[in-house]
SERO-4910 file (N, C-alpha, C, O; in steps of 0.05 Angstrom, whole numbers):
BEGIN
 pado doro    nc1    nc2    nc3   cac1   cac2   cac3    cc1    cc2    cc3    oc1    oc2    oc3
  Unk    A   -949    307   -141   -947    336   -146   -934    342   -172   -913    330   -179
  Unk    A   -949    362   -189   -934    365   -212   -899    385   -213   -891    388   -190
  Unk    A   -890    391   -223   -866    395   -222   -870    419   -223   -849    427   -233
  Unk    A   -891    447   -218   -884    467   -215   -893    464   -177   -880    477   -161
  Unk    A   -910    450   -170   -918    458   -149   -885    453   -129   -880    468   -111
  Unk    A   -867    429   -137   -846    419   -130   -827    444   -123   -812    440   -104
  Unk    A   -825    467   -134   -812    488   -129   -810    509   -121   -794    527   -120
  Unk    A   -844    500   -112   -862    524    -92   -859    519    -66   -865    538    -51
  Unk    A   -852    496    -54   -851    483    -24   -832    476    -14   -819    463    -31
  Unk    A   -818    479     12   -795    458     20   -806    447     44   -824    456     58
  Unk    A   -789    424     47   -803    405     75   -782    414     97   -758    418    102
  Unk    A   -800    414    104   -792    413    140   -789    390    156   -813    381    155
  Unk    A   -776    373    170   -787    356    190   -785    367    218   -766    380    226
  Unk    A   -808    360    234   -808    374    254   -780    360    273   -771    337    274
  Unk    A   -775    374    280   -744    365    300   -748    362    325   -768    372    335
  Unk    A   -728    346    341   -730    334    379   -704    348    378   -691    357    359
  Unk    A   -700    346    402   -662    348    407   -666    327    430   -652    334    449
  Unk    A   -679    305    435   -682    283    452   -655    273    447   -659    250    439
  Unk    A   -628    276    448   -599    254    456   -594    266    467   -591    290    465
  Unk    A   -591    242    497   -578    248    515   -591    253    539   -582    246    561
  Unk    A   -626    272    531   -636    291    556   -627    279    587   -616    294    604
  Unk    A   -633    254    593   -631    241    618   -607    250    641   -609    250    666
  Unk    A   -576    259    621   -550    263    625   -545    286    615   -521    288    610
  Unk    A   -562    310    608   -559    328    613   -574    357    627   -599    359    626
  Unk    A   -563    372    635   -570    398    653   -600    409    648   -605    403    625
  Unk    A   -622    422    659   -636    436    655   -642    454    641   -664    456    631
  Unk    A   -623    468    639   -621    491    615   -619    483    580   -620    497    559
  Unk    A   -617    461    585   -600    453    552   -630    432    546   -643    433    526
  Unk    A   -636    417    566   -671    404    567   -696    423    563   -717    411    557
  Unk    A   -697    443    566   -712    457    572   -708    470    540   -711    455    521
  Unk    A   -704    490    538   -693    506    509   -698    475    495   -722    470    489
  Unk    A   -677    454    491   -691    433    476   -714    428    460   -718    427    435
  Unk    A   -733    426    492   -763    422    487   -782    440    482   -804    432    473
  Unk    A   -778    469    487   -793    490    473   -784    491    446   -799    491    426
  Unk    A   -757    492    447   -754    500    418   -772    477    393   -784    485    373
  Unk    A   -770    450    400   -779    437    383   -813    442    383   -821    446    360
  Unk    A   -831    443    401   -860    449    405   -858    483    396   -880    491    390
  Unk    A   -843    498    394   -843    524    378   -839    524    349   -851    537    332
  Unk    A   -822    508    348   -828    497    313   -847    490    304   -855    499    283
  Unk    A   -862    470    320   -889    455    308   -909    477    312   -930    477    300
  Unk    A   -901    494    328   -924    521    340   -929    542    324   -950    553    319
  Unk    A   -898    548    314   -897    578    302   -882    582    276   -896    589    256
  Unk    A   -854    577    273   -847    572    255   -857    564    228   -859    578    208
  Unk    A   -864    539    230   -877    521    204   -905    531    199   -911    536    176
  Unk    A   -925    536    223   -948    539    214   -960    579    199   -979    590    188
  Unk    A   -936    584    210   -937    621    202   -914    623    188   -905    646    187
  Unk    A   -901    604    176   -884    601    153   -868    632    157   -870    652    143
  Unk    A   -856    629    177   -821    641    179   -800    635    181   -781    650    187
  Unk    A   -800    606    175   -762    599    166   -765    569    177   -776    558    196
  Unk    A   -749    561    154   -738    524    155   -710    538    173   -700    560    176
  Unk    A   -707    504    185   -685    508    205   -669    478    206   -677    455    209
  Unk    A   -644    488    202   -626    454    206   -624    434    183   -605    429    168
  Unk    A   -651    422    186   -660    401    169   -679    407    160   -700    412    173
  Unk    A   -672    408    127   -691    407    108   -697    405     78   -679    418     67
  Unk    A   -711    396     63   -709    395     31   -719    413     16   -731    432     24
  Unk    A   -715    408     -7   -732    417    -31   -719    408    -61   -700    392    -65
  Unk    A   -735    422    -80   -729    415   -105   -694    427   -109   -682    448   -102
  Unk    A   -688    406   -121   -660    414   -134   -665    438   -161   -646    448   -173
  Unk    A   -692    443   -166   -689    474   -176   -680    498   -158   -660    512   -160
  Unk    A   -704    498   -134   -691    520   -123   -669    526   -116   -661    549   -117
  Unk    A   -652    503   -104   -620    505   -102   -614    518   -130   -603    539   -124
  Unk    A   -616    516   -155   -593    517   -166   -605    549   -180   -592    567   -192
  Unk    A   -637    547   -172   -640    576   -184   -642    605   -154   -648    629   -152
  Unk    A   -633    586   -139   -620    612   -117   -593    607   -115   -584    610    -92
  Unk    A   -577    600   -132   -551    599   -138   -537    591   -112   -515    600   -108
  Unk    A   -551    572    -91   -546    555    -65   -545    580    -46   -554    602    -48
  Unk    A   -528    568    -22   -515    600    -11   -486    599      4   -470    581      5
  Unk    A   -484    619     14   -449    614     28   -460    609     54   -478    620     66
  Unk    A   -433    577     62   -444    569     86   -433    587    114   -439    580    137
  Unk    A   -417    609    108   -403    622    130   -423    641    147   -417    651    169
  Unk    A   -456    648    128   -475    654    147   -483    635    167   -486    611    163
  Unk    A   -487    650    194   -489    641    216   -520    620    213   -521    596    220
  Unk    A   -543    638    201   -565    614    198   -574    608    161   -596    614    152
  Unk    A   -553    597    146   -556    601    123   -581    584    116   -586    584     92
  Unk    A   -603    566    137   -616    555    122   -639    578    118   -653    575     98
  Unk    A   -643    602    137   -664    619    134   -651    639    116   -671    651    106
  Unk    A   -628    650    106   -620    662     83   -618    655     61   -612    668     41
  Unk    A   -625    624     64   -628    604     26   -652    605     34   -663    599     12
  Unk    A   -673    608     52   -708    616     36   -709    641     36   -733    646     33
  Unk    A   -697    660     37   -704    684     38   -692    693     13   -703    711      1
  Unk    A   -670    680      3   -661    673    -35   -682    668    -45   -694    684    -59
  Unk    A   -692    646    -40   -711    633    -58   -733    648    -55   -749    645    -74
  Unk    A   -739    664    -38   -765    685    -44   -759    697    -56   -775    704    -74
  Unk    A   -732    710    -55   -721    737    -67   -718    731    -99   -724    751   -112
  Unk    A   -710    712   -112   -705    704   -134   -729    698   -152   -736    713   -170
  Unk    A   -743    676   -147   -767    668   -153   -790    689   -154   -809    694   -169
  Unk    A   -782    697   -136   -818    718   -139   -829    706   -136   -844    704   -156
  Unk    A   -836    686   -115   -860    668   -114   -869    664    -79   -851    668    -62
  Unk    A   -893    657    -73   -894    647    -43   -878    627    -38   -890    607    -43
  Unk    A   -854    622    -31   -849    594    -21   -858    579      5   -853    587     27
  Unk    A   -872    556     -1   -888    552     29   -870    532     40   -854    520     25
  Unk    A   -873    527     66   -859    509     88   -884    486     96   -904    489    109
  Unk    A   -876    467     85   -896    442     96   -885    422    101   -872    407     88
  Unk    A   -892    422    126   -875    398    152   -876    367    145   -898    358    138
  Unk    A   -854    351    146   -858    332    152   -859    313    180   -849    316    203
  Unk    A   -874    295    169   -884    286    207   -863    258    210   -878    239    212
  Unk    A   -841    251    211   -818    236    212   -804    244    234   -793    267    234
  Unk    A   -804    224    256   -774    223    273   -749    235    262   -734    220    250
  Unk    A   -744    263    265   -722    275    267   -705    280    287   -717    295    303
  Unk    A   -681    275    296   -663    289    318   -646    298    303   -635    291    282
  Unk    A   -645    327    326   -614    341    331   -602    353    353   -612    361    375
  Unk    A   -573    353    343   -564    346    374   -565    367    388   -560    387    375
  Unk    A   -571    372    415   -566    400    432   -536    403    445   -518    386    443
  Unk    A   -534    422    455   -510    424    463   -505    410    490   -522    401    505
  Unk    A   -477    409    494   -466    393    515   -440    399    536   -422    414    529
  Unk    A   -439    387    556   -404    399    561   -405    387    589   -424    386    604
  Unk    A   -372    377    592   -368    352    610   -376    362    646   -377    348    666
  Unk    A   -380    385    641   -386    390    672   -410    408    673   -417    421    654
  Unk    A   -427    409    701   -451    437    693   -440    455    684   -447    464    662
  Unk    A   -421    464    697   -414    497    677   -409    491    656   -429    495    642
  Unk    A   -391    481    644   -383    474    613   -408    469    604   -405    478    581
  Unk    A   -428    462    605   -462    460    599   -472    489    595   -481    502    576
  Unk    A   -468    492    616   -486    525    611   -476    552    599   -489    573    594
  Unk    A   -441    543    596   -427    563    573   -432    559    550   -434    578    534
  Unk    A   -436    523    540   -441    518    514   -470    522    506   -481    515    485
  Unk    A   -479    532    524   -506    535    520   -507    558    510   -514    564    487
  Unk    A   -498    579    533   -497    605    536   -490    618    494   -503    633    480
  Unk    A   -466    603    489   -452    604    465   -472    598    438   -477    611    418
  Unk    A   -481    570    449   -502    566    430   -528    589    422   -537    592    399
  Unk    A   -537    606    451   -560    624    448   -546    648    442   -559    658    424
  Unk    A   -530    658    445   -516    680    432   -503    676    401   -496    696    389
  Unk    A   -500    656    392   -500    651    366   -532    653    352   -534    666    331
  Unk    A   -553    641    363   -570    644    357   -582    675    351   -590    685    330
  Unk    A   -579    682    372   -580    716    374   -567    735    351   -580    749    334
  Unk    A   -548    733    352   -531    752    330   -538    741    300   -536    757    281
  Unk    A   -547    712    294   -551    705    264   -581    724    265   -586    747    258
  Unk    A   -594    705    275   -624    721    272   -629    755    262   -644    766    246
  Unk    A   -605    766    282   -602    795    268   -592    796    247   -603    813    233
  Unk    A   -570    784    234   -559    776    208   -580    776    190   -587    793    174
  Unk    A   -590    747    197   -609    752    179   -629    777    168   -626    791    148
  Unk    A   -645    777    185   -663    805    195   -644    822    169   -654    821    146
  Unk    A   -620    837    172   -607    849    159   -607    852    129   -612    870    113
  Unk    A   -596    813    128   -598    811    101   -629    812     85   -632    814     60
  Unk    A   -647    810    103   -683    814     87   -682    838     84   -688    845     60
  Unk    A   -677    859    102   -677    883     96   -675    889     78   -695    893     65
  Unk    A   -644    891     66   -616    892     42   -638    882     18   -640    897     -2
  Unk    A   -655    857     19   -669    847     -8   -693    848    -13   -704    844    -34
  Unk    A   -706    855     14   -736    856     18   -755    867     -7   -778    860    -12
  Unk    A   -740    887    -19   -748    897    -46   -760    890    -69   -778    899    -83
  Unk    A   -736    862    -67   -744    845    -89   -759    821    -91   -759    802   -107
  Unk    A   -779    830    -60   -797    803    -46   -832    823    -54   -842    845    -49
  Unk    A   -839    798    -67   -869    824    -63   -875    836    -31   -870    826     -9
  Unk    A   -888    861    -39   -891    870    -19   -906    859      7   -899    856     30
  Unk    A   -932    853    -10   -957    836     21   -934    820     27   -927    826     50
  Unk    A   -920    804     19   -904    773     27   -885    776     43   -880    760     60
  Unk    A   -865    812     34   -856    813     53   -851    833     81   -830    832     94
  Unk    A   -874    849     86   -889    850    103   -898    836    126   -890    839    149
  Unk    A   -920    814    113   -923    796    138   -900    780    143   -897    772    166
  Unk    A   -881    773    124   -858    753    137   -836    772    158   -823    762    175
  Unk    A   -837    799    151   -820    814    169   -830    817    193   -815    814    212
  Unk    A   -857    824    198   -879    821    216   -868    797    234   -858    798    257
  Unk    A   -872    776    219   -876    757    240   -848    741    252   -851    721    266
  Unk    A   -818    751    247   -798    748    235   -785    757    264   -774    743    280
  Unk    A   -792    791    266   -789    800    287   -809    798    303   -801    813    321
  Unk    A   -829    792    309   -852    784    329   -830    755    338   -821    759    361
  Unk    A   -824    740    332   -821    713    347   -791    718    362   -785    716    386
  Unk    A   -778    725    343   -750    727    348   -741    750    368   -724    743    385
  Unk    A   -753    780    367   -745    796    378   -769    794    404   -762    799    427
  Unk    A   -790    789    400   -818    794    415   -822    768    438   -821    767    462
  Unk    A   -824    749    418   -834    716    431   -811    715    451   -812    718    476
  Unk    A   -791    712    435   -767    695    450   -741    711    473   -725    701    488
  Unk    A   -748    746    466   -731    761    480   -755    779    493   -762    776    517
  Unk    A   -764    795    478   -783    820    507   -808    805    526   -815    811    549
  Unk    A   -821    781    508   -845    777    531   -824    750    553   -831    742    575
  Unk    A   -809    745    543   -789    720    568   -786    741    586   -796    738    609
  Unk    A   -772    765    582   -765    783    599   -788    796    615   -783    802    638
  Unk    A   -808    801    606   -822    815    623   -840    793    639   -844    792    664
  Unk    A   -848    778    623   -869    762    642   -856    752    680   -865    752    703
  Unk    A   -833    745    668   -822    733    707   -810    763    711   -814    764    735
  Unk    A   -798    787    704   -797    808    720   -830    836    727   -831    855    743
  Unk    A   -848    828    709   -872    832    724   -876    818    748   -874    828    771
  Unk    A   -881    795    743   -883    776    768   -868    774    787   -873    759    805
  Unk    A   -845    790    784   -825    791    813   -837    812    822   -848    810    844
  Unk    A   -836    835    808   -843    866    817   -865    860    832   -868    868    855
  Unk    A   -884    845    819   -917    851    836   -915    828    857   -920    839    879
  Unk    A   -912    814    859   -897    800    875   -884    817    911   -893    816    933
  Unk    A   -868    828    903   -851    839    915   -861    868    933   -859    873    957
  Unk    A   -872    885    907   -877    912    910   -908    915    904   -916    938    903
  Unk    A   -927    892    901   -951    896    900   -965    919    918   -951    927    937
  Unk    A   -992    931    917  -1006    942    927  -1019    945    941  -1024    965    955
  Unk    A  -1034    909    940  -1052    900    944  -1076    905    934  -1097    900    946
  Unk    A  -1073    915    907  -1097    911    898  -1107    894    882  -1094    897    861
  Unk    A  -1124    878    879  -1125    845    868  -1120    853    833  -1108    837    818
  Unk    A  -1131    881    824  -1138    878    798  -1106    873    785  -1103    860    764
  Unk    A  -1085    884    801  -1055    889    791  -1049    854    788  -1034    849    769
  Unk    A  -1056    834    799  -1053    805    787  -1060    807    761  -1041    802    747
  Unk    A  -1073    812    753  -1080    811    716  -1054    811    704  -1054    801    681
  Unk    A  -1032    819    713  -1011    820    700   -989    802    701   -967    806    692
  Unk    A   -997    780    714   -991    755    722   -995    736    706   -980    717    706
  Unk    A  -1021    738    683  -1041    725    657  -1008    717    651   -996    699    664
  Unk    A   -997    734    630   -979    722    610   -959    698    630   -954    676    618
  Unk    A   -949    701    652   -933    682    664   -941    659    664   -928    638    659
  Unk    A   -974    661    671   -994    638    684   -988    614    648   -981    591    647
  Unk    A   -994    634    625   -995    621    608   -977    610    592   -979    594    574
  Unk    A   -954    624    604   -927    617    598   -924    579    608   -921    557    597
  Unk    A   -929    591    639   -932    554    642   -951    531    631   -947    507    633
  Unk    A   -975    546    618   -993    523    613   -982    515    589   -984    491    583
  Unk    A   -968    537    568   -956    527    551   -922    505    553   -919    487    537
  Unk    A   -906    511    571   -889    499    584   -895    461    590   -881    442    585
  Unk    A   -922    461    604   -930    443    617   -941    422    588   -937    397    586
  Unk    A   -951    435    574   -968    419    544   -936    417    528   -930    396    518
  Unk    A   -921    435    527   -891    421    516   -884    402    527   -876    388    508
  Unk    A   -881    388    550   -871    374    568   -888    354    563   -874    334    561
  Unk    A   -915    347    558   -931    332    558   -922    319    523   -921    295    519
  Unk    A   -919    333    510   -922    331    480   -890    317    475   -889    296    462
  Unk    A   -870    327    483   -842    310    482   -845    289    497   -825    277    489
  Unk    A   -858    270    518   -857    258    532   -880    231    516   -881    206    516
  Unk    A   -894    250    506   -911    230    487   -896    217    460   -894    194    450
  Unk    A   -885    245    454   -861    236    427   -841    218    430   -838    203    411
  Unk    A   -822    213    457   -807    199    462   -825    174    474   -811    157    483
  Unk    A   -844    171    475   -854    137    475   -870    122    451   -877     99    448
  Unk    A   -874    145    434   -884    138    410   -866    137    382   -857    115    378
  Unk    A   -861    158    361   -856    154    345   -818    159    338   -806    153    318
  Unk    A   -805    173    369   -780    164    370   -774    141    379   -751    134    378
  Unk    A   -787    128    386   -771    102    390   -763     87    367   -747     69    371
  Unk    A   -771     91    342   -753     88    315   -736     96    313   -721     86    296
  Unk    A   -725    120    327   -703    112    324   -687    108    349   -669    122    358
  Unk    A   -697     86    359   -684     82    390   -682    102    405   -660     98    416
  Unk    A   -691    124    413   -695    142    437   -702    133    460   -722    119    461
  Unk    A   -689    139    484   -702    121    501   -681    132    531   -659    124    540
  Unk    A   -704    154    540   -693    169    560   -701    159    588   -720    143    584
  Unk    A   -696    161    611   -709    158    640   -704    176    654   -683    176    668
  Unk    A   -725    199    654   -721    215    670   -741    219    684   -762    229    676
  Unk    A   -733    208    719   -753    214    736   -778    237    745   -772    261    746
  Unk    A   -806    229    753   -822    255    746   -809    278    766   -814    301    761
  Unk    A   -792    271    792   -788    297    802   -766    320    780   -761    344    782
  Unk    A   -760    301    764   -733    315    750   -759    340    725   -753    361    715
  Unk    A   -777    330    723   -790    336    699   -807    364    716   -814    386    706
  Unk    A   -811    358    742   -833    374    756   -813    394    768   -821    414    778
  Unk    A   -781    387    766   -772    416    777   -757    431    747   -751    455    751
  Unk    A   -752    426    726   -749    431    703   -780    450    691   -780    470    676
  Unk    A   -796    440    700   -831    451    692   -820    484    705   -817    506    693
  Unk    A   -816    475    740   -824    500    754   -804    517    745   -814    540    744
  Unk    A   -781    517    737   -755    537    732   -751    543    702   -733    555    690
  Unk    A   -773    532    694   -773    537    660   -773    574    655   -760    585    636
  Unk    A   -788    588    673   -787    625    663   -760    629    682   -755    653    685
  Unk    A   -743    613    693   -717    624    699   -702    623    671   -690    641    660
  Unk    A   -708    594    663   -685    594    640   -695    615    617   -680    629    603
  Unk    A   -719    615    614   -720    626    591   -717    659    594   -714    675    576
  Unk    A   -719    665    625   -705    689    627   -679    702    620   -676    724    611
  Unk    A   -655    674    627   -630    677    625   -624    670    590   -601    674    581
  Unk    A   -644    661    576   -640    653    553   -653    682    535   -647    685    512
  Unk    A   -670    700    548   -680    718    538   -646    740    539   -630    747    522
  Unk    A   -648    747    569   -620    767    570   -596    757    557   -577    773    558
  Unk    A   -591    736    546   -560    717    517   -568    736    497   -556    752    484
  Unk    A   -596    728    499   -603    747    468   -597    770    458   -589    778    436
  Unk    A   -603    784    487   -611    815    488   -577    827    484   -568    842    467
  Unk    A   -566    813    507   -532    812    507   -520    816    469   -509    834    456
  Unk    A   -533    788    465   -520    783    430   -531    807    414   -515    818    399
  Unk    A   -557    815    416   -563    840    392   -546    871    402   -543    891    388
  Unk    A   -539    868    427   -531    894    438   -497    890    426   -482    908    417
  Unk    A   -492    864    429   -458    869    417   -453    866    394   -430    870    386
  Unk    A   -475    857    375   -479    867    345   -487    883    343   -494    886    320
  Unk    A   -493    909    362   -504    934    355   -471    949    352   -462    961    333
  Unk    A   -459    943    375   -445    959    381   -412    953    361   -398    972    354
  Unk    A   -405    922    354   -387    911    348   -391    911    323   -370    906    311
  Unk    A   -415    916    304   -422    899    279   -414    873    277   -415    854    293
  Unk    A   -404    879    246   -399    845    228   -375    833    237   -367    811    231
  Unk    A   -361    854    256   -333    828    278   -350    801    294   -336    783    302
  Unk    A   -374    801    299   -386    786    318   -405    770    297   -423    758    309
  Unk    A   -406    767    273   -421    757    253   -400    731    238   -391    728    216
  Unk    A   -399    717    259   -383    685    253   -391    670    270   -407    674    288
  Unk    A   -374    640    260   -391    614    271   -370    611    294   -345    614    291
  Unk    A   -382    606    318   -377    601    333   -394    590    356   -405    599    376
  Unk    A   -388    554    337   -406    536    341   -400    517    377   -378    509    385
  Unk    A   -421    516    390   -427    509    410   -421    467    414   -431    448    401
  Unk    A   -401    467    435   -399    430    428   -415    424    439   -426    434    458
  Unk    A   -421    394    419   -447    379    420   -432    338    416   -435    319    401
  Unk    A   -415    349    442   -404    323    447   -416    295    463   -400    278    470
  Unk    A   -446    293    467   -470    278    474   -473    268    447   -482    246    452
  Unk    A   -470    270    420   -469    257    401   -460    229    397   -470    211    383
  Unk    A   -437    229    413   -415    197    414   -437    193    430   -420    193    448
  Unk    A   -460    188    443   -467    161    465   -487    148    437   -506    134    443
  Unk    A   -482    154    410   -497    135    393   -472    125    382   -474    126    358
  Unk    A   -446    115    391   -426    110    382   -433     77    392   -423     62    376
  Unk    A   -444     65    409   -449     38    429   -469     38    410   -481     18    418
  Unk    A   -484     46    391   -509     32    379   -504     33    355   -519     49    344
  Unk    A   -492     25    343   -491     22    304   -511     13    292   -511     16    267
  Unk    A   -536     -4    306   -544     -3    290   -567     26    283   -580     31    263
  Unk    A   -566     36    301   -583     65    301   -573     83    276   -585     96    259
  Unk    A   -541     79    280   -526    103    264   -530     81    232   -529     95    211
  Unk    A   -533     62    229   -530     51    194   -555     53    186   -559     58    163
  Unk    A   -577     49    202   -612     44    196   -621     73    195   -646     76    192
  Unk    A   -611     86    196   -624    107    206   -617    134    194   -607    149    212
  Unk    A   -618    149    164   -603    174    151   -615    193    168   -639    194    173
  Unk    A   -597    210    175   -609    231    192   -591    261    176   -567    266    180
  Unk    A   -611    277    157   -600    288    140   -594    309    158   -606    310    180
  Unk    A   -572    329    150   -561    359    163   -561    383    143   -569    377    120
  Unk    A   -556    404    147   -551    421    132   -531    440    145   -507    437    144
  Unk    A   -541    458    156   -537    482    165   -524    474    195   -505    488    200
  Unk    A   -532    455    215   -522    449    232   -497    432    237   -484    429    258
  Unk    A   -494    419    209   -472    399    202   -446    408    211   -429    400    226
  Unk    A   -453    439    189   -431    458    186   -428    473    205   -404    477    208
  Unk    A   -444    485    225   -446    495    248   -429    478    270   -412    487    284
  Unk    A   -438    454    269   -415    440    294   -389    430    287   -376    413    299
  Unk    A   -384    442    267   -356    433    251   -359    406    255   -345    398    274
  Unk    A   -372    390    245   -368    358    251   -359    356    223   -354    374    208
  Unk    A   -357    321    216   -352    315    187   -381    314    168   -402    307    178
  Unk    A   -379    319    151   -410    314    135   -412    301    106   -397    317     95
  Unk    A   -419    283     87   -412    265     72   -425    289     58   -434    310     69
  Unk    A   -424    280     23   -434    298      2   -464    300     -2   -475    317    -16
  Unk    A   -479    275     14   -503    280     19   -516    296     39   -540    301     40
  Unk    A   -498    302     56   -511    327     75   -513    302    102   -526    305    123
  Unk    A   -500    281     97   -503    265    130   -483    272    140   -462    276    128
  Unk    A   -492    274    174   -479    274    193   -460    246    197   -473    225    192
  Unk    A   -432    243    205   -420    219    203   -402    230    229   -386    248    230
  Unk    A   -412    215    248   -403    213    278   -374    196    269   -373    176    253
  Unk    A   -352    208    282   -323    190    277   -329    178    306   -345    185    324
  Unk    A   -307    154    303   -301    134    338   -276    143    335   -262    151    317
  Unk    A   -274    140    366   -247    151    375   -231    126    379   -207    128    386
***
């Protein structure tokens, strides 16, 4: 590639959060595995935001003058610089490389499902952050460019991931419950039905990934099929309870503002079980960015993650 196209693109690698799944909770497996098949789904291919891990030319860093890491998702406010600055399309093109990152964790189920809880309400409140800050610059983004990126920005974030989670399993309770009996009122059942076929092809697709091209980097989970077939069926619970974190987080940035616009990063203490395998952690650079800094861990000047032993 010649050296202008170099400053038009940044890479993506598509991401797992495969450490650990076997030894941890449903809720934290689940979110996991959508989220990573939502990346490969939506994200990258409708080019609305790098996440965690990712590169580009050391121009655009230095001609979006980097950014401050105290934003909650600064890797989607350093492309939204780099649109804003450049005046240019910047495109997102994935790389296909074994990536992990870690999900959250905590020594008991509840401590699991608080750090979870923490984790999706962080998620929640940046996203509006963000959102915010495009607003604030959107000006200085051409218009068609930023249009459809606002479009699709709030379609995933506010639409995908918070109003259709919510309605699809409370339709399906209501008609369920309070039906009519009239057959045609199932039609409104479609989005749930497809909710799982999509659920079920995630499940299929991580399960292929962890016997194929993670096992470079030693991945290597056992988790029995009933564990996988009751995780399938309770998948629109979680993502119900993961829809109302959300709804929770934009309502107390409605109400609280920029007091609730800090890091308050979720532990991701499932990291030490690659402490028994060194050679995983020396063979193996697993770059960070935005998440480095997010789990307050330590991070070298190249952006690696460096697990301490206790």
């Amino acid at each position: 590639m010649c050296i202008r196209d170099r400053s038009t693109w940044v890479w993506q690698p598509l991401l797992f959060y495969n450490w650990g799944f076997d030894k941890l909770g449903m809720f934290t497996r689940v979110t996991g595995v959508l989220r990573s098949i939502l990346m490969m789904g939506a994200l990258v291919p409708f080019q609305i935001n790098i996440m965690s891990v990712y590169t580009s030319s050391l121009k655009l860093f230095i001609d979006g003058k980097y950014c401050h890491p105290n934003y909650q998702m600064e890797d989607i406010i350093c492309y939204i610089r780099w649109l804003t600055i450049t005046q240019r399309d910047i495109r997102i093109k994935p790389i296909y490389c074994p990536t992990i990152s870690g999900p959250t964790s905590g020594d008991t189920f509840i401590k699991e499902i608080s750090e979870w809880a923490r984790q999706v309400r962080r998620w929640s409140i940046g996203s509006a952050e963000v959102f915010h800050y495009f607003l604030v610059k959107a000006k200085r983004i051409p218009f068609f460019r930023a249009f459809v990126w606002g479009t699709c920005y709030v379609f995933y974030y506010a639409g995908l991931r918070c109003i259709q989670e919510i309605l699809s399993v409370t339709t399906a309770i209501a008609i369920t419950c309070w039906g009519s009996g009239n057959i045609s009122i199932y039609i409104f059942l479609i989005p749930l039905a497809i909710q799982y076929i999509g659920v079920l092809g995630s499940f299929i697709l991580n399960k292929i990934a962890v016997a194929t091209f993670l096992k470079e980097i030693e991945v290597d989970e056992r988790i029995p099929l009933y564990r996988d077939v009751i995780h399938i069926i309770l998948t629109p619970l979680v993502n119900l309870v993961h829809a109302l974190t959300v709804l929770y987080g934009f309502t107390e940035l409605i109400i609280r503002g920029r007091k609730v616009c800090k890091h308050g990063a979720a532990a991701k203490d499932n990291l030490e079980i690659l402490e028994n395998n060194e050679a995983a952690i020396l063979n193996h650079c697993l770059l960070y960015t935005s998440d480095a800094a997010d789990d307050l861990l330590c991070v070298d000047l190249g952006g690696r993650r460096i697990i301490k032993k206790k």
